[in-house]
C-alpha positions in Angstrom: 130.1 141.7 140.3 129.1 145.2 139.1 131.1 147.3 136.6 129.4 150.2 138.5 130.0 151.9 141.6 128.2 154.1 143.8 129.1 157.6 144.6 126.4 158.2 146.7 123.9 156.6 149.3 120.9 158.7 150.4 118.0 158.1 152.5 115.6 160.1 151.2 113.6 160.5 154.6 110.5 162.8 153.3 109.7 161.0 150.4 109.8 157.3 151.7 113.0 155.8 149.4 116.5 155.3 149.3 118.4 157.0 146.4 121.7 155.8 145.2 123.9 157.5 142.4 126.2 155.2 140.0 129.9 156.6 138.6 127.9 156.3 135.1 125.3 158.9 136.0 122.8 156.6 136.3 120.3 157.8 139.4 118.2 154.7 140.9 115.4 155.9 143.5 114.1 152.7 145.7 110.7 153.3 147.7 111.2 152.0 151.1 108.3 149.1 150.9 109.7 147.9 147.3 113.4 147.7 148.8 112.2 145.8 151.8 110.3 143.6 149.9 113.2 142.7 147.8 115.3 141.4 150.7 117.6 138.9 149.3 118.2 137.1 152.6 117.2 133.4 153.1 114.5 134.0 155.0 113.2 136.5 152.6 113.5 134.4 149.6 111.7 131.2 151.5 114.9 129.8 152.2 114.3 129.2 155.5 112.0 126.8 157.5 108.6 128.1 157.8 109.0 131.0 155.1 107.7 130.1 151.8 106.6 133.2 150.2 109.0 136.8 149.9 107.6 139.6 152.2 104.8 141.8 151.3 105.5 144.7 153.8 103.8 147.9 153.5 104.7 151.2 155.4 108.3 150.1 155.7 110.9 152.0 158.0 114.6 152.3 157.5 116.4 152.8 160.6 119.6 152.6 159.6 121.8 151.9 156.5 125.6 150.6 156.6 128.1 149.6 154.4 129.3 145.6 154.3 132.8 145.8 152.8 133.2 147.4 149.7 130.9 145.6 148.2 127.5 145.7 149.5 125.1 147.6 152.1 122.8 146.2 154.8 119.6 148.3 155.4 118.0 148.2 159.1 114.2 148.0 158.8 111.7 149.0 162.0 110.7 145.8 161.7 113.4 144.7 163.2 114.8 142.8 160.0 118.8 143.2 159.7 119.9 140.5 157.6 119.6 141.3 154.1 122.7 141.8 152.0 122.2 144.0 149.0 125.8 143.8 146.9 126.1 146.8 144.4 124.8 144.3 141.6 121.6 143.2 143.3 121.0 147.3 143.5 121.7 147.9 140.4 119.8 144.6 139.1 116.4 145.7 141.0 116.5 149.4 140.1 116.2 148.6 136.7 113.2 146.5 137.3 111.6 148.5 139.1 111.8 151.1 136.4 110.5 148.3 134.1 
């Protein structure tokens, strides 16, 4: 589990990305196609019969965005995917990668 916490979740609808601000001052910005693809459901992660590869979705919509517990938010995709769990750590975790 995360040391760090949110303070703010924000769906950045003009520029494509998701933008979520840490109680350390750290700022993450997540483009809408690179959060999708980073799914870390079972299906996403070729967990699943029939899904061997992670997804490779460009033009990705986020319909909606809601928190699970205290712990974690769940990010609605036009695609109709719902399942992904993305705890504070996995956030934190792929921000910095992508920044890599």
């Amino acid at each position: 589990m995360t040391k760090f916490r949110p303070v703010e979740v924000r769906h950045d609808r003009d520029n494509g990305r998701v933008i979520v601000s840490w109680d350390d001052g750290t700022r993450q910005q997540f483009p809408l196609d690179d959060l999708r693809n980073a799914c870390p459901c079972a299906g996403c992660r070729g967990h699943s019969p029939g899904e061997v590869e992670p997804p490779s979705v460009q033009g990705a919509v986020l319909s909606n965005i809601a928190e699970v517990g205290t712990y974690a938010l769940r990010f609605d995709w036009g695609d109709g995917h719902t399942t992904g769990i993305y705890s504070w750590s996995y956030l934190r975790e792929i921000g910095l990668e992508m920044l890599a």
